[in-house]
KEMAR-540007 format. One line per field, with one value per atom (N, C-alpha, C): residue number from 1; atom name; x, y, z. Coordinates in steps of 0.05 Angstrom, whole numbers. Atoms other than C-alpha are relative to their C-alpha. Layout:
! residues N
num	c(NUM:...)
atomo	c(CA:...)
X	c(X:...)
Y	c(Y:...)
Z	c(Z:...)
***
This chain:
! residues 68
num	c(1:1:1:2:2:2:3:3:3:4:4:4:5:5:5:6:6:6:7:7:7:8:8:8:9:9:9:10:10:10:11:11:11:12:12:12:13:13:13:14:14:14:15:15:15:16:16:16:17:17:17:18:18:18:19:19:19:20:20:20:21:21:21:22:22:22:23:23:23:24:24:24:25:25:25:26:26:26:27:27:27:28:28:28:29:29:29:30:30:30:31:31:31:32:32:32:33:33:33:34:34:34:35:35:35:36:36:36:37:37:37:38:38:38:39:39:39:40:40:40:41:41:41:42:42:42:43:43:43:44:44:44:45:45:45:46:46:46:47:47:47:48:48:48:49:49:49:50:50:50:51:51:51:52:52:52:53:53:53:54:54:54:55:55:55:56:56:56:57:57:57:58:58:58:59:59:59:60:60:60:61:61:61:62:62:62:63:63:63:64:64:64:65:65:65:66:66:66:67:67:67:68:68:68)
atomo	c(N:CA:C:N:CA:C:N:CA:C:N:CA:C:N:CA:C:N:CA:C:N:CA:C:N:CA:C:N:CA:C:N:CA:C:N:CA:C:N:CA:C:N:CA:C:N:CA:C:N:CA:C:N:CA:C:N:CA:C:N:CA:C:N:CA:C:N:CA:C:N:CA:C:N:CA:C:N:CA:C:N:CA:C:N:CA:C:N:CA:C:N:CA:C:N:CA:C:N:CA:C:N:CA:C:N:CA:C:N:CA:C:N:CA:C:N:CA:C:N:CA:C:N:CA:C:N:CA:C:N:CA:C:N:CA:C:N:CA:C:N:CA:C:N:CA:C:N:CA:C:N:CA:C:N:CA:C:N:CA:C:N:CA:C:N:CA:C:N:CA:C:N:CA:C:N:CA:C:N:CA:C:N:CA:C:N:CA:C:N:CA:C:N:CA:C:N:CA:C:N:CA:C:N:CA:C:N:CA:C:N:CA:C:N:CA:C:N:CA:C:N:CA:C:N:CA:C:N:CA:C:N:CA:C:N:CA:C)
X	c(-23:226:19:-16:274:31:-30:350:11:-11:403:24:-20:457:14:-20:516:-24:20:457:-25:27:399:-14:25:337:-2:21:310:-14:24:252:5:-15:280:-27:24:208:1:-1:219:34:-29:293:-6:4:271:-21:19:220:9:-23:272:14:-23:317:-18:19:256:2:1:250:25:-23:326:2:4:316:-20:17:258:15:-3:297:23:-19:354:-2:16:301:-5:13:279:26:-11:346:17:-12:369:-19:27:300:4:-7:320:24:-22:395:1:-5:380:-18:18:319:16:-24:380:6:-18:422:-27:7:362:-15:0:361:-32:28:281:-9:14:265:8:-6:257:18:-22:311:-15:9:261:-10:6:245:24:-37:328:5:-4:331:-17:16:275:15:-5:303:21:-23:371:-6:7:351:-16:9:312:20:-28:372:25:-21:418:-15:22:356:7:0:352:34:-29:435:3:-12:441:-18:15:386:10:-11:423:29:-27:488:-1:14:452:-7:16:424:37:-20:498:20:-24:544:-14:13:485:20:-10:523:-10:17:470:-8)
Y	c(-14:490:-21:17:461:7:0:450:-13:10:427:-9:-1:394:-27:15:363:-16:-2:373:-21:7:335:18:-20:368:-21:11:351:21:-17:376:3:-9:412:-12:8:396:-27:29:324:-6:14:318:11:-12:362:-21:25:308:-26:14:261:-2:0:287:-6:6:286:-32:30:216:-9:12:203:2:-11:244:-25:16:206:-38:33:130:9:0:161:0:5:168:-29:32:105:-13:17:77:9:-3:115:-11:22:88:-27:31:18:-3:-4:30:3:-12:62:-26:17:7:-33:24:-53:-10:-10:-33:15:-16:-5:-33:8:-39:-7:-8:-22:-12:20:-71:-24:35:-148:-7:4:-189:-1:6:-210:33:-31:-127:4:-9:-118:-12:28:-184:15:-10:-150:18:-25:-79:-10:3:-104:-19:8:-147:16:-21:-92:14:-14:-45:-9:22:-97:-4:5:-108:30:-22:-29:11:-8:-26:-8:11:-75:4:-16:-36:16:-24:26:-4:11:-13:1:6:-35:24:-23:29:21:-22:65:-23:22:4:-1:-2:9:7:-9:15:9:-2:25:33)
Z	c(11:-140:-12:21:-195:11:4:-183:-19:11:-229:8:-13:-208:-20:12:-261:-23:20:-322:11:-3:-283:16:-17:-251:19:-18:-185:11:-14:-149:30:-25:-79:17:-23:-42:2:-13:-54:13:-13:-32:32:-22:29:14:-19:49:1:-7:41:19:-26:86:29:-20:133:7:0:119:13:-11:136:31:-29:200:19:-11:223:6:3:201:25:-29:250:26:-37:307:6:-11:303:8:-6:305:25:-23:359:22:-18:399:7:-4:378:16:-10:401:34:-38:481:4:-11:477:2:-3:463:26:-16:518:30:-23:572:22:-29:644:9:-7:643:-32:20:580:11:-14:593:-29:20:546:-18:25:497:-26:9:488:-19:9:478:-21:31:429:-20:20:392:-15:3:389:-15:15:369:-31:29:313:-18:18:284:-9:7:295:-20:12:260:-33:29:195:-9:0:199:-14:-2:192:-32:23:137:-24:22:88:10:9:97:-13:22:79:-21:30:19:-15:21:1:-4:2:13:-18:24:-27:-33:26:-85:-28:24:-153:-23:22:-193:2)
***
């Protein structure tokens, strides 16, 4: 299905598997986030998790400051 929105077309089945996609990047980072911060990971688990969480942060920065 075709939308128009401010004279361009997009195709609604791909923005809808998009948003899937965003859904899914917000599980993971809530996974990485409790796995940071949990009592029942050894540090090098936590160091892991958070440096992903932190890589993970600063490509969504990037993708939301984009000017292009």
């Amino acid at each position: 299905m075709q939308i128009e929105i401010d004279g361009q077309s997009f195709d609604l089945n791909y923005m809808l598997f998009s948003k899937s996609k965003l859904i899914r990047v917000a599980n993971i980072a809530k996974e990485l986030e409790r796995d940071a911060v949990s009592m029942f990971k050894t540090r090098e688990e936590r160091d892991r998790a958070l440096t992903s969480l932190c890589k993970l942060n600063r490509k969504v920065e990037e993708i939301l400051h984009d000017e292009s």
